[in-house]
C-alpha positions in Angstrom: -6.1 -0.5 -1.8 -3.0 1.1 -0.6 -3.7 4.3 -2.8 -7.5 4.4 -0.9 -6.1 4.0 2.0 -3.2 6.6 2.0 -5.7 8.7 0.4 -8.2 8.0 3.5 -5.5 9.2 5.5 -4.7 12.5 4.0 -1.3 11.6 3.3 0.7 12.1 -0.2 3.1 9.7 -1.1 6.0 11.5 0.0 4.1 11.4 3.4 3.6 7.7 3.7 7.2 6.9 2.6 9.5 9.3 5.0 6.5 7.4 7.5 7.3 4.1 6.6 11.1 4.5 5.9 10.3 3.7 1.8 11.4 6.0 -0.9 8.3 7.9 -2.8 9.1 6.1 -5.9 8.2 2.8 -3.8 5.1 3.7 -2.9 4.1 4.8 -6.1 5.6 1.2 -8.0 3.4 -0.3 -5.1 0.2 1.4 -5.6 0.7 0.6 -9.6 1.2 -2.8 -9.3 4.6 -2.5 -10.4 6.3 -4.0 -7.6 5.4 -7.0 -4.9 6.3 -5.7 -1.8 7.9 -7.8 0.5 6.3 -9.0 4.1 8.7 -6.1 5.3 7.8 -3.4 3.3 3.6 -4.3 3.9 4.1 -4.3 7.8 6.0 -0.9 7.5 3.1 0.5 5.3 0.6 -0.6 7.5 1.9 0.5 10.7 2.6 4.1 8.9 -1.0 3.8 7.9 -2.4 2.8 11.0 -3.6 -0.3 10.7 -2.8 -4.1 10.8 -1.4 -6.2 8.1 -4.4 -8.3 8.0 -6.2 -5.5 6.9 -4.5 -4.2 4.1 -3.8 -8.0 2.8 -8.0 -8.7 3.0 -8.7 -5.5 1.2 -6.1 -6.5 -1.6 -7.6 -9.9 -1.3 -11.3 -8.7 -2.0 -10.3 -6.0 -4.5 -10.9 -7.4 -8.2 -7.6 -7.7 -10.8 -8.1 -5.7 -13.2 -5.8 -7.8 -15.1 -8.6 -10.3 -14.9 -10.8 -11.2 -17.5 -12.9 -13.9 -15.5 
């Protein structure tokens, strides 16, 4: 989700960090699902991408885990 979206955006990852005051490295452990961000780190991400935390947590809801075999 957060990779679509950023990418809906036009913005690379630098971009969307020095925008939401993360490190690039952060964004890219987040859009991996390497690291759980933090209430914190999703409402900075969402305001940088222009939208509400809501959002980005019902598309992640709706998105299917891969890590799932069901």
């Amino acid at each position: 989700v957060l990779r679509r979206r950023r990418e809906q955006a036009g913005l690379s990852q630098e971009a969307l960090a020095a925008t939401a005051g993360l490190h690039r490295n952060t964004v890219g452990l987040l859009e991996r699902g390497e690291r759980v961000p933090t209430l914190v780190v999703v409402q900075q991400v969402a305001t940088a991408l222009g939208v509400t935390m809501a959002v980005l947590v019902g598309e992640a809801e709706r998105e299917p885990d891969p890590d799932d075999a069901g």
